[in-house]
N, C-alpha and C positions, 0 to 999 in steps of 0.2 A: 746839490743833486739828491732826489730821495730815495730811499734803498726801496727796494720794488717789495709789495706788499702782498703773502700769499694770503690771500682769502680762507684756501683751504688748513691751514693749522690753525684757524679760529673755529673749525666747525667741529660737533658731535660725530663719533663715527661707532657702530653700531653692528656687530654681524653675529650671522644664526646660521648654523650647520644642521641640517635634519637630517640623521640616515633613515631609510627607507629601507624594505625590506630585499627590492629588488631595482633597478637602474627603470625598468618599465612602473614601477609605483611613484619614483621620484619625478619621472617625466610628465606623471599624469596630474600631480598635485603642481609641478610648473605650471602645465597650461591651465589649470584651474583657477592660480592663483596670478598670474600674471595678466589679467586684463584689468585687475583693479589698480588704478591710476591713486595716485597721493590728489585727493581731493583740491590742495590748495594749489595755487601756481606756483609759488618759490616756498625759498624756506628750509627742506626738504629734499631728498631724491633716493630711492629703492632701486637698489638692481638684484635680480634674482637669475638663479643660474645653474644649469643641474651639471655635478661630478664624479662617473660613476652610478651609486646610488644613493648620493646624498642632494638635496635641495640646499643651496649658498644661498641665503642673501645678505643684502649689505647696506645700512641706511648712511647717510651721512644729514647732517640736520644744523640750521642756524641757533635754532634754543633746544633747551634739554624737555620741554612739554610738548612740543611738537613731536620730537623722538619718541618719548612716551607713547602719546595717544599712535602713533603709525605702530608700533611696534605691539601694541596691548592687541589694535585693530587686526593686524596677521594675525597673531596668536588666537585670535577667536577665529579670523578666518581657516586656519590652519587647525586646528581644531573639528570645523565640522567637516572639511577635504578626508579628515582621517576618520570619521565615523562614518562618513560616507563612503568610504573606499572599502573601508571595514564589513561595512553592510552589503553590501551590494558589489564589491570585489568575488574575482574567481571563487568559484566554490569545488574546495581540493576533493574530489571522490577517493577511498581509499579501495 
């Protein structure tokens, strides 16, 4: 009889905390950033998830270049969410 085989403690696992400034900053870089799908079908899988005011997410991946390239790809994404939020974000009147 063979011992049952977890798939998942052979995969990559992978996760990113972003604090934000306020729970409505992190909410708004979720929905920005959560329509983009992992290009390939397998392989792979991103969940992303707001706590507070920080953006979770969390990759899990079959190879270590697949994880790479998804992880490099946020960070550019994530990147222009925050210049963009920056720029064009509330403008505080004193």
């Amino acid at each position: 009889m063979a011992a049952p085989c977890n798939e998942d403690a052979h995969k990559l696992k992978f996760s990113l905390l972003v604090p934000f400034p306020s729970a409505r900053e992190a909410g708004i870089a979720l929905q920005s950033l959560s329509p983009d799908r992992e290009p390939r079908k397998g392989g792979i899988s991103k969940e992303l998830s707001v706590a507070g005011n920080a953006l979770s997410v969390k990759w899990t991946a079959d190879e270590a270049r697949i994880l790479r390239v998804s992880v490099g790809s946020f960070l550019d994404h994530l990147a222009l969410v925050l210049e963009t939020m920056e720029e064009f974000g509330p403008q505080v009147t004193l």
